[in-house]
TIMIKE-927366 format. One record per residue: y, x, z of N, C-alpha, C, O in turn. Coordinates in steps of 0.02 Angstrom, whole numbers, plus 50000, padded with zeros to 5 digits. Each point is the difference from the previous one (the first is absolute). Example, Ala and Ser with C-alpha at 12.3 -4.5 7.8 and 13.67 -1.06 7.14 Angstrom:
TIMIKE-927366
497165066050390500594995550000500605004550000499995005250033500544993049931500595004250003500554996150037500555002550008
***
This chain:
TIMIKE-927366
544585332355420500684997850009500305003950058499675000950051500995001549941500195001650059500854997550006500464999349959499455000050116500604995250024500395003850040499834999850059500745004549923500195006650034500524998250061500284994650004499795010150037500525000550063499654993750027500324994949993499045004450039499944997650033499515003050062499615004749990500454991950072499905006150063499684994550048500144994149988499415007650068499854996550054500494999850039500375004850000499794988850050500515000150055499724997350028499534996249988500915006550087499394997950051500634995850056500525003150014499374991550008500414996750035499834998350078499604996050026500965009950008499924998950076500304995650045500614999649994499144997050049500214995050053499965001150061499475000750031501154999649992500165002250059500214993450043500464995949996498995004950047500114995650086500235001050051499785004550035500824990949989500015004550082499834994250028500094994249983499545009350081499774995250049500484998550065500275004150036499754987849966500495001050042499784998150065499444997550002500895003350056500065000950061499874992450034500234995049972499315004650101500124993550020500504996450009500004994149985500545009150044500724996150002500545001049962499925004849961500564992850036500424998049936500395009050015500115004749962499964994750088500625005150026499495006049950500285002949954499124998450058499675007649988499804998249903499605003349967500704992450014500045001249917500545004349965500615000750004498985001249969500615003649958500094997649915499535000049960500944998750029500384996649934499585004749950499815005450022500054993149920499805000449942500284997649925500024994449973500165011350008500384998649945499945000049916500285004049963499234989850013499655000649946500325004449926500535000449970498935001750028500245005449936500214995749927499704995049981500845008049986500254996949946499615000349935499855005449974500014989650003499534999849927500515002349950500614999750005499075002449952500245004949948500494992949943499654995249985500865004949997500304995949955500095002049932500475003649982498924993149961499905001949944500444995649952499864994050000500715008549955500534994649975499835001049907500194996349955499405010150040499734999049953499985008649959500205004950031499584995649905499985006749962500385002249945500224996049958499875009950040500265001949953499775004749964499925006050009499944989349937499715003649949500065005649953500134997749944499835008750055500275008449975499525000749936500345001949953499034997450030499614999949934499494993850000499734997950051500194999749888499284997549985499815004349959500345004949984498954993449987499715002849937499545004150017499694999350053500145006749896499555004849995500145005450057500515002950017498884997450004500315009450061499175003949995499454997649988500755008450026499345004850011500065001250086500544999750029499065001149992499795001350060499505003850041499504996549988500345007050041499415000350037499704993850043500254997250049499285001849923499904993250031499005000050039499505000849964500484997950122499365000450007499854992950040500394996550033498915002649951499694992450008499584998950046499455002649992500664993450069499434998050045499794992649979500224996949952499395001250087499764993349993500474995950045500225001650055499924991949905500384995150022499654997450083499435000650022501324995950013499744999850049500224991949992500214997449949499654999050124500074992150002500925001049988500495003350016499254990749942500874997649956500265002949941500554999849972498805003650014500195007049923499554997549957499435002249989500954990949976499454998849939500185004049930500545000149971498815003650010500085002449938499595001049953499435000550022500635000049911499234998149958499495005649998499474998949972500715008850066499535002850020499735003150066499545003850014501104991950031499594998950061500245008250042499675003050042500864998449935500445006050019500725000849981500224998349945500035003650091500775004050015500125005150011499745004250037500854995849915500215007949990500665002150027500384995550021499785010149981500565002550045500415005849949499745004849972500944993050026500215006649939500435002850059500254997950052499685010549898500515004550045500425003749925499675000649948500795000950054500495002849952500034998149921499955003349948500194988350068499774998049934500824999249964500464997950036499655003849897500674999949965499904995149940499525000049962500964996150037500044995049938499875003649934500265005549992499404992249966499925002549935500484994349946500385002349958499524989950052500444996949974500094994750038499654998850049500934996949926500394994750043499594993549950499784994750024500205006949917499664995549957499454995750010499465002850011500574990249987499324995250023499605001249982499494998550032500455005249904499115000049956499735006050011500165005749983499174990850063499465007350031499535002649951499934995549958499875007250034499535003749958499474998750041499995000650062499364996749883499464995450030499375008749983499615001249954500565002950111499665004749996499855000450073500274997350049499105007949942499655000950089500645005650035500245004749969499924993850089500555006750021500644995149991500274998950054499994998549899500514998050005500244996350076499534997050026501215002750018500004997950032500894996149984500495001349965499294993450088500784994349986500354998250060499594998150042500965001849978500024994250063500675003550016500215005449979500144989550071500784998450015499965005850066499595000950046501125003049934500185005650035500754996050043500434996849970499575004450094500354995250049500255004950060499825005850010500644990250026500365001950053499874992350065500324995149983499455004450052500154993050051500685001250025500235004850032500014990649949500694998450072499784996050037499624995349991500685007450065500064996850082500065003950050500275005549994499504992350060500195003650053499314999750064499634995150009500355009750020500175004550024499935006649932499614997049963500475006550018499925006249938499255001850049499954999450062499685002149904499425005549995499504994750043499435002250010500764989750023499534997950000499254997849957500034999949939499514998950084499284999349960499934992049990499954995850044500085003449886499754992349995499424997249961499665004749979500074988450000499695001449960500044996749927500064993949991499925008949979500144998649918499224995849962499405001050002501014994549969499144998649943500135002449928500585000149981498965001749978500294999549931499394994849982499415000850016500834994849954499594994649952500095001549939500564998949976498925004049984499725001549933499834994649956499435000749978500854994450003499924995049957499535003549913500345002049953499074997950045499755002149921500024995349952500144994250015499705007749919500164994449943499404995350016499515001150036500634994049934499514993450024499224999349994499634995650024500175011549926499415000750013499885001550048499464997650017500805006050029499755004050050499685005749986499955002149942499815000950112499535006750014499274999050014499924997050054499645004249922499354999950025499705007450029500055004949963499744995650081499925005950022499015001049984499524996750019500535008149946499085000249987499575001350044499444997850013500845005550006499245001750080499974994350040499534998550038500924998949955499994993550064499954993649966499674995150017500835005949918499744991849983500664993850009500094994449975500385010550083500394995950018500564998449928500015003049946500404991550075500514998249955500725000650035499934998150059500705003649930500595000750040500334997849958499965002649944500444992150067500764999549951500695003350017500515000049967499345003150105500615001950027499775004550071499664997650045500525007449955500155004250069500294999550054500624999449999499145000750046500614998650069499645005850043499415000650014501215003950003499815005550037500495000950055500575001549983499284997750084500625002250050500125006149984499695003649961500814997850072500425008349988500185000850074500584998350010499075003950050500205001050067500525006149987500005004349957500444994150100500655007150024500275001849941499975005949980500354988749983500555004449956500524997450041500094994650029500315012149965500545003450036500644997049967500195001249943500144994450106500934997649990500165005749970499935005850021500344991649915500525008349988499675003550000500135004950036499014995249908499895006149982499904998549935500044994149984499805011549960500014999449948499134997350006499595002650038500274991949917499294999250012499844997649905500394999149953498815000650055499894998849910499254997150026499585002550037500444990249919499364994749996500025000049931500464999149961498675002550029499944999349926499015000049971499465000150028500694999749934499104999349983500065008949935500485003049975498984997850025499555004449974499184997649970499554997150032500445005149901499575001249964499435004250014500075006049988499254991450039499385005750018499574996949944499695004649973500234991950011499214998649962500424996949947500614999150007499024999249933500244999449953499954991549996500324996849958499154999550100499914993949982500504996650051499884994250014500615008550013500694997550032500534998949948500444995850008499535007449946500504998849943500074991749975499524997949968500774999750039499974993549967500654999149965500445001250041499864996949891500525000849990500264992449995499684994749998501105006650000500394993650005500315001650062500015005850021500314988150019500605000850034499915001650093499924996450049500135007749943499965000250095500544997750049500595001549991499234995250056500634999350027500025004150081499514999150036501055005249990499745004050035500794996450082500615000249998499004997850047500454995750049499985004750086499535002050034501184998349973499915004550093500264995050016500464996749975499125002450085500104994250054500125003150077499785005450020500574990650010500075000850086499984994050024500454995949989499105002950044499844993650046499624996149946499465001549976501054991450004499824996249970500384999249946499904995049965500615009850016500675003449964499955004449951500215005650012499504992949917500415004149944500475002450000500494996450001499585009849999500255005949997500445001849963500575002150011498964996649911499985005749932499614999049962499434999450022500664999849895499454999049952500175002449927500554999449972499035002850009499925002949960499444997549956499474997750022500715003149902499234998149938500145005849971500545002649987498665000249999499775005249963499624997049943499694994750003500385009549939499604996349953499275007049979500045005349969499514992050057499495004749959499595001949953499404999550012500775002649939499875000749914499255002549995499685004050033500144991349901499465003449995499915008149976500435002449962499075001150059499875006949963499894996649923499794994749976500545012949997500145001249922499535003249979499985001649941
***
């Protein structure tokens, strides 16, 4: 599976220490949190991509236990129905509004699968649904969350439901339908 445009961020905290007496403080002026009002959505559907895979980290659940990262990926169709093939890839092509522009936030995509679920063979495990953070996507950048096809026993067909979250805040949603091979 791979779960693209997604990146490590690293979050710095800055202390000042202040002075024994009131007079030798100096004011501090807390930095403004990023205001996410929501996305705008530019494609769903089918896209090709270059797409490469590390192993998931804490908060990156996925049924093979890795995330993927696309670079120059172009819509192939807008159309819900994926082709239940290895390679194929799916997922919602977006813009964040808010503010500050080019701040880093963090995104979830929740992968809802059809009600069988996924069984993953080497492990055994069962998933009905994906939840993968997405650290530092960028206010006002063009960004794309989506799943990809590696093994053939990820295919499960029927209805996907594919959800971007901020905070505790749906985003955006989207259903894919995935057909069986012919």
């Amino acid at each position: 599976m791979r779960m693209p445009s997604i990146a490590v961020h690293a979050l710095a905290i800055v202390l000042a220490a202040a002075g024994s007496r009131a007079t030798a403080q100096t004011p501090t002026v807390p930095a403004d949190n990023p205001t996410v009002t929501g996305v705008i959505i530019t494609n769903a559907g089918t896209y090709t991509g270059q797409s490469t895979s590390t192993p998931a980290s804490a908060g990156q659940l996925s049924p093979t236990g890795t995330v993927g990262r696309a670079a120059d990926w172009h819509f192939v169709s807008d159309a819900p129905d994926v082709a239940a093939t290895v390679g194929t890839q799916f997922g919602i092509e977006f813009r964040i509004d808010g503010t500050p522009l080019g701040d880093g936030i963090t995104l979830r995509l929740v992968l809802a699968f059809p009600p069988q679920g996924i069984r993953n063979p080497n492990t055994g495990d069962m998933m009905h649904a994906a939840n993968i953070a997405a650290p530092n996507m960028k206010i006002g950048a063009l960004c794309i969350l989506g799943y990809g096809f590696d093994n053939a026993w990820e295919i499960v067909p029927g209805v996907w439901k594919a959800q971007i979250w901020y905070q505790n805040r749906m985003l955006a949603e989207r259903t894919f339908t995935v057909s069986k091979a012919e």
